[in-house]
VEXLUM-234391 format. One record per residue: y, x, z of N, C-alpha, C in turn; residue number from 1; residue in one letter. Coordinates in steps of 0.001 Angstrom, whole numbers. Each point is the difference from the previous one (the first is absolute). Layout:
N
{{Y X Z} {Y X Z} {Y X Z} NUM "A"}
...
This chain:
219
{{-17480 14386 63351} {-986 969 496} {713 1256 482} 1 "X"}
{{-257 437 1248} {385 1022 760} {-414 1213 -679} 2 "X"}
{{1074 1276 -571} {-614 1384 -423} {47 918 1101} 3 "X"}
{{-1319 962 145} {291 808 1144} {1075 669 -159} 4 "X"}
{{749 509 709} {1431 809 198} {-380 1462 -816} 5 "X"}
{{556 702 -257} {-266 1601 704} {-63 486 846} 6 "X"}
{{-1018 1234 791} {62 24 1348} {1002 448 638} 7 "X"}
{{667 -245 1056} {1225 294 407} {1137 -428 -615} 8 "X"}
{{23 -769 -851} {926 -577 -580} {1446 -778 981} 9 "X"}
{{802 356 322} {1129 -511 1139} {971 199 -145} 10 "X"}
{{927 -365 637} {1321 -158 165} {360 1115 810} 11 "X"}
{{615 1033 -338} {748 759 1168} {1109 274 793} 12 "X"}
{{1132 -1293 -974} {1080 -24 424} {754 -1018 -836} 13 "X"}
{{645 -935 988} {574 -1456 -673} {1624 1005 476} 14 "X"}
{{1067 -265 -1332} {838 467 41} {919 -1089 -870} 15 "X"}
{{1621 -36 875} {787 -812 -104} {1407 439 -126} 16 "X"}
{{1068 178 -829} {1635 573 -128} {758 -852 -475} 17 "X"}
{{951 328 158} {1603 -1030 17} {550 667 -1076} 18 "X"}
{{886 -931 -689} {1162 811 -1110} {855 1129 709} 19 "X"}
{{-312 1250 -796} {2005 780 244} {-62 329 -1135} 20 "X"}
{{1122 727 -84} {1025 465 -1538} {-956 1459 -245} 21 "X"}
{{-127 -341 -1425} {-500 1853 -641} {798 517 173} 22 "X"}
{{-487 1067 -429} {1105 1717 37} {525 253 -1488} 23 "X"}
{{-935 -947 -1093} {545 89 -1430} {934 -165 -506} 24 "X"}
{{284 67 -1224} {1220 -341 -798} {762 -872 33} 25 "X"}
{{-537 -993 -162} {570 -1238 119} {-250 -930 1143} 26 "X"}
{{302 -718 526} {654 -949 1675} {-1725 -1031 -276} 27 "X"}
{{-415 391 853} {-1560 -1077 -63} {-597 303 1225} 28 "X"}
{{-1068 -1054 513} {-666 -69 1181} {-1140 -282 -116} 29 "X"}
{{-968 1016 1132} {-1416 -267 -414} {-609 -120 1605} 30 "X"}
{{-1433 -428 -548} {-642 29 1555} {-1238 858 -396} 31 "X"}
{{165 850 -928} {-1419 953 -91} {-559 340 941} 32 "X"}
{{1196 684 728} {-346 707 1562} {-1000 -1032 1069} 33 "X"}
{{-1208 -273 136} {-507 -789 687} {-1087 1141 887} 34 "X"}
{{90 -551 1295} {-528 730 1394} {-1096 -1096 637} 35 "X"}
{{-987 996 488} {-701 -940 647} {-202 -849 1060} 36 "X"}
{{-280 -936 272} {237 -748 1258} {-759 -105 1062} 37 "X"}
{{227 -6 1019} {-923 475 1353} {-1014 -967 275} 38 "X"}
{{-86 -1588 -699} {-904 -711 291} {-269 -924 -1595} 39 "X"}
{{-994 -976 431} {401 -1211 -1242} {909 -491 -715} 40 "X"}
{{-10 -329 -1223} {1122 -876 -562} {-834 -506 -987} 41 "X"}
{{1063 -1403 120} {-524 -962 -1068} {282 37 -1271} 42 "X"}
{{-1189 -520 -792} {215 413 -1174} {392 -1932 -509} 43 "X"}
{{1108 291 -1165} {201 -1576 -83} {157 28 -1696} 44 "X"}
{{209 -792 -418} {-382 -675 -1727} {1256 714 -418} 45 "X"}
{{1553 753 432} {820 569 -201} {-78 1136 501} 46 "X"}
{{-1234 1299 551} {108 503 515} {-9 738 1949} 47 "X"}
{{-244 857 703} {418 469 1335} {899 -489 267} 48 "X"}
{{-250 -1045 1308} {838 -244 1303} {796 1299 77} 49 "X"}
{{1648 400 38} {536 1010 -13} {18 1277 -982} 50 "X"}
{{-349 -760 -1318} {-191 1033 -765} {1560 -402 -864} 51 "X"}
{{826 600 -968} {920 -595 -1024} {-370 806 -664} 52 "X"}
{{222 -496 -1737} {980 830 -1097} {1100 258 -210} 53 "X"}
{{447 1052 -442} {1540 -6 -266} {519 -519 -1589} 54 "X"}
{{-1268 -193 -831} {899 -484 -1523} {-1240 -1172 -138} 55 "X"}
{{568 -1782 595} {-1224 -470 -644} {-256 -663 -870} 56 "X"}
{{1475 229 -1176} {-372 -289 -1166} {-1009 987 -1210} 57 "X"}
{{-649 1128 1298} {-939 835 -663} {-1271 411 689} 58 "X"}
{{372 -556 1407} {-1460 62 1070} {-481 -1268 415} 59 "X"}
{{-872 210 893} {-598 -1239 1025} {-286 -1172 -1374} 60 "X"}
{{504 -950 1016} {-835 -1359 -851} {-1865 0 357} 61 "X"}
{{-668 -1361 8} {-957 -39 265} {-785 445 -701} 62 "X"}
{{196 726 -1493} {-1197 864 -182} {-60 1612 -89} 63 "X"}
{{1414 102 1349} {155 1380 22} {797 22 1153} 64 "X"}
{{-845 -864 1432} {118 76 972} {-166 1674 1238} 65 "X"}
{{-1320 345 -577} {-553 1135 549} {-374 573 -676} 66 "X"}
{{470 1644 81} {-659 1335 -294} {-406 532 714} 67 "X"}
{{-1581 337 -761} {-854 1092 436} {-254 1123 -497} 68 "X"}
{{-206 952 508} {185 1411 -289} {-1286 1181 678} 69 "X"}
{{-536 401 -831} {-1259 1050 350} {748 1464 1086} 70 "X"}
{{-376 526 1544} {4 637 287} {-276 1328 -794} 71 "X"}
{{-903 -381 -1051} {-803 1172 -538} {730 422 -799} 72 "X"}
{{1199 -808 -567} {457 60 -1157} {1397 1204 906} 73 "X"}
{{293 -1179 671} {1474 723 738} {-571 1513 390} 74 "X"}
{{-1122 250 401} {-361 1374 663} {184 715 -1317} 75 "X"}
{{-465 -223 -1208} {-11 965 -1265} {1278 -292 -777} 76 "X"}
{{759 -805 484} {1244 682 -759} {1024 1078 996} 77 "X"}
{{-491 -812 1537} {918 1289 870} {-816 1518 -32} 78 "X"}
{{-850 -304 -548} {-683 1516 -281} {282 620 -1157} 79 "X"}
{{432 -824 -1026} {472 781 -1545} {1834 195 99} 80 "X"}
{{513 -1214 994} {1118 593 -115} {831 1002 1355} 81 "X"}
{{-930 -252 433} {694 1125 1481} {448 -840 593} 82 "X"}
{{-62 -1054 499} {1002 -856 1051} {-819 -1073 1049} 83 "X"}
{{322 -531 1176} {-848 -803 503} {319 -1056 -519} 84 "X"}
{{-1329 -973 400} {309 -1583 -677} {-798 -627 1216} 85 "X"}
{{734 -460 978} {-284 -945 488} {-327 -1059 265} 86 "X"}
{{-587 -714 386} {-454 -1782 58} {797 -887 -713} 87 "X"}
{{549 -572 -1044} {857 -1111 -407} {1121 965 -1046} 88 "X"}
{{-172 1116 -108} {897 392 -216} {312 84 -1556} 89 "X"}
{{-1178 -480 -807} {27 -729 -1299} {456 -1223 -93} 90 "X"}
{{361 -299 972} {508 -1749 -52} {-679 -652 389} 91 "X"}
{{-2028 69 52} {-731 -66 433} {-285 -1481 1311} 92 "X"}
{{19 -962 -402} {-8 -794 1386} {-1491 185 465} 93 "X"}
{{-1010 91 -265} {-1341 457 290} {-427 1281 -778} 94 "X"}
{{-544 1404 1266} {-586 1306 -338} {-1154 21 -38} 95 "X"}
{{-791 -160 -769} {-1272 -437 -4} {-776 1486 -308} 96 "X"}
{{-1564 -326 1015} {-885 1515 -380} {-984 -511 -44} 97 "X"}
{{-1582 642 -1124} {-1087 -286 -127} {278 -1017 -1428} 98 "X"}
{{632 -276 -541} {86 -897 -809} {689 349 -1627} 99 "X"}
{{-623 -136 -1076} {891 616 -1023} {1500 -1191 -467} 100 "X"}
{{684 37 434} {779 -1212 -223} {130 12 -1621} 101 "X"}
{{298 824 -678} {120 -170 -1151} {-944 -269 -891} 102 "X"}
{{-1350 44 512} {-1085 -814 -807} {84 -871 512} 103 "X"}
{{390 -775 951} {-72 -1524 12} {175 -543 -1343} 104 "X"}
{{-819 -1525 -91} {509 -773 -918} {1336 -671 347} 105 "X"}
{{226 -650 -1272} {1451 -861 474} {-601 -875 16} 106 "X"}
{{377 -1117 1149} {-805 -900 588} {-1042 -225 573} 107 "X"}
{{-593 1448 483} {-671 459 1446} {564 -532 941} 108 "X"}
{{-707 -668 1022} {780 -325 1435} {-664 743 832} 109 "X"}
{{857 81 817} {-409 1029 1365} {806 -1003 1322} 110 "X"}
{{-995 345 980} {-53 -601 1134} {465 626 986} 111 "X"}
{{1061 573 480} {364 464 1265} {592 -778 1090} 112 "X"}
{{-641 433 1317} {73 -663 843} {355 -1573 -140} 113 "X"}
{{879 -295 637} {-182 -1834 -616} {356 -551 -1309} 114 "X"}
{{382 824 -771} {874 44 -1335} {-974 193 -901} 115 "X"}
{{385 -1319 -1259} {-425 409 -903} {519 328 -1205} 116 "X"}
{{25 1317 -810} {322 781 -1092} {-97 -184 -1596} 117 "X"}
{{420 -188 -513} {-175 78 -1527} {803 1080 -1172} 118 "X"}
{{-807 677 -557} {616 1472 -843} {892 -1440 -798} 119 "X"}
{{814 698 -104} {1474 -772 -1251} {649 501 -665} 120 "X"}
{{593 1731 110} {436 357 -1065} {70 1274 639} 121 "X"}
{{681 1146 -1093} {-1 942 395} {1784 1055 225} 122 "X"}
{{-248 985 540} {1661 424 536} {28 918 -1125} 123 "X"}
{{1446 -298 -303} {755 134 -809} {1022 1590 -76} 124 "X"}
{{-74 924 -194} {1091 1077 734} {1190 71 -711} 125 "X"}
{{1319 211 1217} {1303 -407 -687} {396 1238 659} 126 "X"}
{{1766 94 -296} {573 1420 421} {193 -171 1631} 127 "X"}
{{-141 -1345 736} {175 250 1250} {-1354 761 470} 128 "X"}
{{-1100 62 -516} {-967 737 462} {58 1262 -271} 129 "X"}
{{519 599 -1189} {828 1489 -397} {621 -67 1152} 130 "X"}
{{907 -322 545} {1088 407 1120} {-975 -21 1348} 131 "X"}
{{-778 -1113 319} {-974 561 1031} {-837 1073 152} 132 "X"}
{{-476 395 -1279} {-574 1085 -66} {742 1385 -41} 133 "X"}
{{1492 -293 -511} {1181 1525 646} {-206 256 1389} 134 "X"}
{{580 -1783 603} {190 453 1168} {-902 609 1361} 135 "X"}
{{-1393 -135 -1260} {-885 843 1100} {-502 1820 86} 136 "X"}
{{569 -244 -1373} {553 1372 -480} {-903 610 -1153} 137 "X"}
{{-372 -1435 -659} {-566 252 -1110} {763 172 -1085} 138 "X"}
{{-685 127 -1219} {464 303 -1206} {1584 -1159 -95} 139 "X"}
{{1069 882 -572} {1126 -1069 -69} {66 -1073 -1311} 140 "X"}
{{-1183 712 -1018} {98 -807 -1442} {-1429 260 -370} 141 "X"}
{{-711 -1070 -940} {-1045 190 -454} {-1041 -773 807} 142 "X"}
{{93 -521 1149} {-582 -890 829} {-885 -1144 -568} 143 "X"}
{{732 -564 -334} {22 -1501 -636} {-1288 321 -1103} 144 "X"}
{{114 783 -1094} {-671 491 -930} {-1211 378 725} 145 "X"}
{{-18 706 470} {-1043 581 632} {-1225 -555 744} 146 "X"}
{{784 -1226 884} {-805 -1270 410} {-349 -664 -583} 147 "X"}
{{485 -192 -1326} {-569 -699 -816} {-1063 245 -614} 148 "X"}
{{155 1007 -545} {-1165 1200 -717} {-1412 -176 711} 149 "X"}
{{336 -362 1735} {-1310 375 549} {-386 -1699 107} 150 "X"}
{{926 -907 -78} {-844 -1139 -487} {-1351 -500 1222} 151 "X"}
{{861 652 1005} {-702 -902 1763} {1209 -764 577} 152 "X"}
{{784 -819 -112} {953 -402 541} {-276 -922 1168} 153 "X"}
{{-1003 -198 440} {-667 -818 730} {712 -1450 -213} 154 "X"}
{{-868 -1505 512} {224 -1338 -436} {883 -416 984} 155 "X"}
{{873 -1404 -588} {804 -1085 741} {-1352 -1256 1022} 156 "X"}
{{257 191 393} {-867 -1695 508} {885 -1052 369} 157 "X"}
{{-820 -873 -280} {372 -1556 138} {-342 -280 1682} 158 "X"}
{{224 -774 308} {-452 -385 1299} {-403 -1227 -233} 159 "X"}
{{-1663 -548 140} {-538 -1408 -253} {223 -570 1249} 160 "X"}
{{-480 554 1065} {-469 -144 1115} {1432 598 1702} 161 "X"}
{{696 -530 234} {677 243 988} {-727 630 935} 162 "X"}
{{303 981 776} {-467 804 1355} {250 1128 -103} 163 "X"}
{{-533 -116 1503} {858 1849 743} {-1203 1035 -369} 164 "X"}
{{471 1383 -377} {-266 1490 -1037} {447 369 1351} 165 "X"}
{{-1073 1173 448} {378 1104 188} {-458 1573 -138} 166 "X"}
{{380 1091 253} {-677 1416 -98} {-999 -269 270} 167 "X"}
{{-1607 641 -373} {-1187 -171 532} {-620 -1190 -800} 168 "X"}
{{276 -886 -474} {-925 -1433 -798} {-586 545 -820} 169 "X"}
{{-1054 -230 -148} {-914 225 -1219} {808 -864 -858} 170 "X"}
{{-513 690 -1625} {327 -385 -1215} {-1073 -1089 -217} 171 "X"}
{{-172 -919 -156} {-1693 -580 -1039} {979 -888 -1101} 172 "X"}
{{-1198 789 -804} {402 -691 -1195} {-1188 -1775 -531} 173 "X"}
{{926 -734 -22} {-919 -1292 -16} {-213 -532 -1126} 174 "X"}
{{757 98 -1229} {-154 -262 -1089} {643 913 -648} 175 "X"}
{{-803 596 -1353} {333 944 -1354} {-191 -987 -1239} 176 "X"}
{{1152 -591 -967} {28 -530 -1010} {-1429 1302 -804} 177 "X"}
{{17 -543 -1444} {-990 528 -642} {410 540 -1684} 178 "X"}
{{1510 -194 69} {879 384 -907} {-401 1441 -281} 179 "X"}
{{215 850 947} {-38 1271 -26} {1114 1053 -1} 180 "X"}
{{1647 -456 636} {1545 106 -913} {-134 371 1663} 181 "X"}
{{309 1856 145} {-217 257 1070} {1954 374 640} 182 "X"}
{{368 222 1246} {1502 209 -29} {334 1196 -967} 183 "X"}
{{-506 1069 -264} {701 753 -1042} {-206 -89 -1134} 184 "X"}
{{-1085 -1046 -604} {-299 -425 -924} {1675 -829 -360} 185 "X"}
{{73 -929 634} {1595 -904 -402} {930 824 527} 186 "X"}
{{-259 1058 543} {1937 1102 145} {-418 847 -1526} 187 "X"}
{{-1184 195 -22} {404 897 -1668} {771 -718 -999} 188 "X"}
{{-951 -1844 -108} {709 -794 -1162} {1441 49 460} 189 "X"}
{{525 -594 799} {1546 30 272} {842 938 -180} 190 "X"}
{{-650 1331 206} {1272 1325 -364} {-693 638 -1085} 191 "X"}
{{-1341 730 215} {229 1275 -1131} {-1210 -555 -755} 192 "X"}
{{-470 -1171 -505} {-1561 -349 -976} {623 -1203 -63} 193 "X"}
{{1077 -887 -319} {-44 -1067 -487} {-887 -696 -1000} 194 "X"}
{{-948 435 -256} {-874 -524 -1210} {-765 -93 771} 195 "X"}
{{-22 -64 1704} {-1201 -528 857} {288 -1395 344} 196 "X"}
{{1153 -528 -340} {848 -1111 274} {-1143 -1375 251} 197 "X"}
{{-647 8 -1362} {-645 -1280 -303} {-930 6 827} 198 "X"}
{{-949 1226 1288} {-673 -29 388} {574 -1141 847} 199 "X"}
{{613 50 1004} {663 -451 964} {-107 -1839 164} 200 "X"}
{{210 -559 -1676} {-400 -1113 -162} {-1209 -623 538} 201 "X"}
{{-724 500 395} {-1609 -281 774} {531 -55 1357} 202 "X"}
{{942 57 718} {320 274 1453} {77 -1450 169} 203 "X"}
{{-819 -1224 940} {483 -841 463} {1203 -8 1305} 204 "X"}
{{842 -875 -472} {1018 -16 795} {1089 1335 245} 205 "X"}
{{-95 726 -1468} {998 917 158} {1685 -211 -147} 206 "X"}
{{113 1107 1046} {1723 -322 -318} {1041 -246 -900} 207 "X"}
{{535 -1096 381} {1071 -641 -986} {575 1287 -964} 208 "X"}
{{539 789 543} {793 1126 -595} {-1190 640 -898} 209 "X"}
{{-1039 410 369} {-684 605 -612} {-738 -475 -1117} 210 "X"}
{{-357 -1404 154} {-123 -744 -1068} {684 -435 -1051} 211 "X"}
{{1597 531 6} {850 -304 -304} {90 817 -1268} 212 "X"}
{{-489 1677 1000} {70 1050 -1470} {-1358 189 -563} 213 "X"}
{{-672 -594 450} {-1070 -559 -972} {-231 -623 -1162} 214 "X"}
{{587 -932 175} {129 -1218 -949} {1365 517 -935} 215 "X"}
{{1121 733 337} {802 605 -838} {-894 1100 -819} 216 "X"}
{{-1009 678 779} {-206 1506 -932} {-1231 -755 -1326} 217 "X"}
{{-764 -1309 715} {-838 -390 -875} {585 -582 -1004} 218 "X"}
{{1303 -772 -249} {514 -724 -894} {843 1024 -1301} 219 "X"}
């Protein structure tokens, strides 16, 4: 059964980046940096036609093909921290407006353009996102914490459905599980409320990994 969308609910920008080397401490490569693209791209069961990770024994994979990311969100942190934040520039492979991404359920699907979507897990913040956030001339320490604290990290999606995304697609959402385990609901259990852990167990078809520290925190 089809749920009405939110109104205006869309896509405003499909965004895609390549590995280069941080500016950090130690010798590593990322593709945080992702820009938007002037037309369509396909969305595939591994992710954007032209999209990479740079570590993927810690990104991508099919249930953390695509990130989406609230405009609304990016506008209020470049407003608390003084800096612009551009389209993708959370890593962001979809900028989404009209839509609360972080109340999605996990295992909400959403329908854009020919593609079809499934919430799968949620983003994770590491020190390469501290260093993205220097190099925009944000805070040099305390980042990480801080994002966490606010506990919107916006969701991974799965890709069920192969097809071309672009800026402008409406969001519709076509199916909401009835669990109730919303995306910041499972980023609290994972970092700062582990005793939300066992909720998560109600998630059909949740991620291997995540089920993983599930079944460790319940035992």
């Amino acid at each position: 059964m089809t749920t009405p969308h939110p109104a205006h609910a869309v896509v405003l920008s499909v965004n895609v980046g390549q590995p280069r080397a941080t500016t950090g401490s130690r010798e590593a490569r990322t593709a945080i940096g992702k820009v938007p693209v002037s037309g369509p791209a396909r969305a595939t069961p591994f992710g954007l036609l032209g999209d990479a990770v740079g570590s993927p024994d810690v990104h991508g994979g099919v249930d953390m093909a695509v990130y989406a990311y609230a405009r609304e969100d990016l506008d209020r942190w470049a407003a608390e921290l003084g800096i612009e934040l551009p389209d993708g520039w959370f890593g962001e492979n979809l900028t989404t407006s009209g839509i609360d991404v972080n109340e999605a359920l996990v295992g909400e699907r959403w329908r854009i353009g020919g593609a079809l979507f499934e919430v799968a897990k949620v983003r994770i913040p590491c020190n390469t996102f501290q260093i993205r956030i220097a190099e925009a001339g944000g805070p040099t320490r305390g980042w990480v914490r801080r994002f966490t604290e606010d506990a919107r990290p916006g969701p991974y999606l799965r890709v069920l459905e192969e097809g071309e995304v672009a800026a402008g697609d409406a969001i519709e959402i076509v199916h909401r599980p009835d669990h109730g385990v919303t995306v910041s609901h499972m980023f609290r259990a994972l970092t700062t409320e582990p005793a939300l852990l066992p909720d998560l167990a109600a998630i059909e078809g949740l991620a291997t990994s995540v089920r993983s520290k599930v079944e460790d925190y319940i035992s």
